[in-house]
N, C-alpha and C positions, 0 to 999 in steps of 0.2 A: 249667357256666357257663364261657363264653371271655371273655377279654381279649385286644383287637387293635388293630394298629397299621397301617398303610397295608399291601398284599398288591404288593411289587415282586420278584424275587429272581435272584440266581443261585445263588444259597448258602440252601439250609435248614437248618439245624441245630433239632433237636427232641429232646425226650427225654420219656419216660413214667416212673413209678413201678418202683422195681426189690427186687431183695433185696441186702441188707447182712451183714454179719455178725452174731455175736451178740450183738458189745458196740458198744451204739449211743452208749458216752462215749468211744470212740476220736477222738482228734482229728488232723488234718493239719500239722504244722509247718507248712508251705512256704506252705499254703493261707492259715493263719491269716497268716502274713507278709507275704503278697499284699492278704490284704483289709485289714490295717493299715495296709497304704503305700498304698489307695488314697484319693485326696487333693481328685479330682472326682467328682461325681453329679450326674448328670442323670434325670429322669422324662420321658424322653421317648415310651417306651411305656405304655399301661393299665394299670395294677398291678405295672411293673416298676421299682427302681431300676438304673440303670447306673451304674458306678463305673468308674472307669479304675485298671488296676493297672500298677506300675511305672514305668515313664516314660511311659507312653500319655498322647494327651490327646483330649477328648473337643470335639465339634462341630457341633452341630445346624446342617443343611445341607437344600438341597429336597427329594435323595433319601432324607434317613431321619439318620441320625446317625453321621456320620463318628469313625475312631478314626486317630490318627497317632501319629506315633512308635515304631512296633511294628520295633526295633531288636533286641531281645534275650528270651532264651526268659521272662523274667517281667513283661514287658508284654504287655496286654490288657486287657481289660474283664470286668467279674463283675455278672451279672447278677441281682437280690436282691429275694424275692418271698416273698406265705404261700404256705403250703401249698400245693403242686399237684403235679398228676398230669400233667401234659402241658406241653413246653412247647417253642415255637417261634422261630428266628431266622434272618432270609435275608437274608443277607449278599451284596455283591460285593468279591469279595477279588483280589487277584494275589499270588502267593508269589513267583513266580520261581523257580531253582533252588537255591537256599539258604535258605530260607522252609520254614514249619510252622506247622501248627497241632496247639493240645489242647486239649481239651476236658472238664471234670471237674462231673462232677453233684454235688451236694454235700446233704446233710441236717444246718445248720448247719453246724459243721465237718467234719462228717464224709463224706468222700468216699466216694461207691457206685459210681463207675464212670467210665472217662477212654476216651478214644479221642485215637489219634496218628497225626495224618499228618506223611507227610515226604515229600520227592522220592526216589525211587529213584536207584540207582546208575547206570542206564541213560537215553537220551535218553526219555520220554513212560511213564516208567514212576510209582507214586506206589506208597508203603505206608504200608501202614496196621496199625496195631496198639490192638484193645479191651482195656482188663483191669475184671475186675468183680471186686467182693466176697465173693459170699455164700457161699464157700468158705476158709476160714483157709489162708492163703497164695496166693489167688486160684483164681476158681471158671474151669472149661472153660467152652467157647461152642461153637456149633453155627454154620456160614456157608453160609446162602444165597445162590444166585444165582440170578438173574431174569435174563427178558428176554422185553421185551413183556406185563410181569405175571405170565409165566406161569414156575413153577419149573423152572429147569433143571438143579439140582444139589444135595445138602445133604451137608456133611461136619462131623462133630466134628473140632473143633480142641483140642487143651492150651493149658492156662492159660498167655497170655504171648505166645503166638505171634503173630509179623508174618505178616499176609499181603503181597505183592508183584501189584502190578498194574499189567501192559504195555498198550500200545497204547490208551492216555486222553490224545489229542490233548485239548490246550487244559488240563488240569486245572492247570496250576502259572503259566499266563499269563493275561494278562488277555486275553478274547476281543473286540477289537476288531472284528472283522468284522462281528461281529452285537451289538447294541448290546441287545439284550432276551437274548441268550442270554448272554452274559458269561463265565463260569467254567460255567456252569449247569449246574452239579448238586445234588440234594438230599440231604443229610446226613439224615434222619431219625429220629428215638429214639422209637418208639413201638411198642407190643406190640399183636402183631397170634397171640397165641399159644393156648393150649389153654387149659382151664381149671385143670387142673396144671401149670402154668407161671407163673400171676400173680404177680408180683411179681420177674418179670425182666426185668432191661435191655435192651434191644435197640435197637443202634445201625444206622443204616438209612440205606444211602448211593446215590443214583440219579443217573445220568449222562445227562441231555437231547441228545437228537440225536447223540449218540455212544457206542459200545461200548467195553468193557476187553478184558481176556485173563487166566483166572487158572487156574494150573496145580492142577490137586484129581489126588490119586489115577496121576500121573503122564499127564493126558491133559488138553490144552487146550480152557477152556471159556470160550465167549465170551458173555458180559451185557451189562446196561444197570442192575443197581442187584443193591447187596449187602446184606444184612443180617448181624450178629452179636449171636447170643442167649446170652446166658447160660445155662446150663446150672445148674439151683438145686440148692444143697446139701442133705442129708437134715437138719431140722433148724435151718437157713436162717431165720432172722427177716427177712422183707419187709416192707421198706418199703411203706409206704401213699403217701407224698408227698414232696416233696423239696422247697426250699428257695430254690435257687440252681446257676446255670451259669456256670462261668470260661472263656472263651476267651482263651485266649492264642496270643501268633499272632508269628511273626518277617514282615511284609509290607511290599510297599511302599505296597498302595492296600487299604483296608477300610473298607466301608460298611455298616450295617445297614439292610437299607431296611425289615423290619418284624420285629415280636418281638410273641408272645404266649402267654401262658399258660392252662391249662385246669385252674379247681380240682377239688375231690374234690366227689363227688355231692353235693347238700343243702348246699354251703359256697355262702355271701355275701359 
């Protein structure tokens, strides 16, 4: 079953069902801190709460529902829903070169998996960094590259690791030129994986009409969309559904133009 909102995007952000650790009363300080101070809610999506955290404020607007304020890394918006296995958000955002975002999937409080961008140190460069759970002290991940669909590379990566990626014209500005294409790229969180792998994260990021550059193995490879899989611990208690996604974000323009969710099989 879906839950959906208008289909406008440059930004997707999605996440699927993943593994956690073994102790599912772990809680997040920071997270539980975030969802206490937020102070507005809006239903503006099917089955979604939005809340504004930090200073954000929230704004229904014709494209979708605007967020402002996004001055400091604990504003944003938390996104607050049952149970589900899937969930979607496509945003038009501008960072600029001193902007970020993160993103943290959460089960209740309990956080299962974050993704970090940030500008690179370089002119058109952007990194990014996943950490999952379902390893005690953080589980490895596997990264894929694409392009054109078609795989062009897979490397394990250790727990923690930034990757670094050149040559993403347009990812940290807001793409004026084309007015449908905007930032346009797809964040994606959904498992596209084996059947010994259910119940891993995987963060999925696609770059529209444009290519990156990432160094694997000491030899440059060039994409259009990357994925990071979590690599599940022996022992690994997975998650079946998740709850809730926090976007926090340092920007000076973010818009959601739709969000929706996908419950578990047989939920109503």
């Amino acid at each position: 079953m879906k839950m959906t909102g208008t289909l406008l995007a440059s930004m997707l952000l999605s996440m699927t069902g993943c593994a956690g650790g073994a102790d599912d009363t772990q809680t997040s300080d920071s997270l539980h801190t975030q969802e206490s101070a937020a102070q507005q809610c809006l239903n503006q999506f099917d089955g979604i709460t939005s809340c504004a955290l930090g200073q954000a404020k929230l704004a229904t607007v014709k494209e979708g529902l605007a967020v402002s304020g996004l001055l400091a890394k604990t504003d944003g918006v938390a996104s607050t829903f049952p149970k589900a296995v899937k969930w979607e958000q496509r945003t038009a955002v501008s960072l600029g070169q001193t902007g970020g975002l993160q993103l943290a999937a959460r089960d209740a409080d309990q956080v299962v998996s974050t993704l970090r961008i940030t500008p690179g140190r370089e002119a058109n460069t952007v990194n990014m960094a996943p950490t999952f759970t379902g390893t005690p002290g953080g589980s490895r991940y596997t990264m894929n590259i694409y392009r054109g669909g078609v795989l062009v590379t897979s490397s394990p990566q250790p727990a923690g690791m930034m990757i670094t990626f050149t040559n993403w014209r347009d990812f940290l500005r807001w793409a004026e030129m084309h007015a449908w294409f905007l930032n346009d790229f797809d964040i994606d969180m959904h498992s596209r994986t084996a059947a010994a792998d259910v119940g891993a994260c995987v963060w999925r990021v696609r770059a529209e009409n444009t290519t990156f550059t990432a160094t694997v193995d000491g030899k440059s490879i060039v994409g259009d969309e990357v994925a990071f899989v979590e690599t599940i611990a022996d022992g690994a208690y997975p998650y079946r559904h998740f709850t809730g996604i926090d976007v926090n974000a340092v920007a000076s323009q973010f818009t959601i133009r739709s969000e929706s969710i996908t419950l578990p099989e047989g939920a109503k």
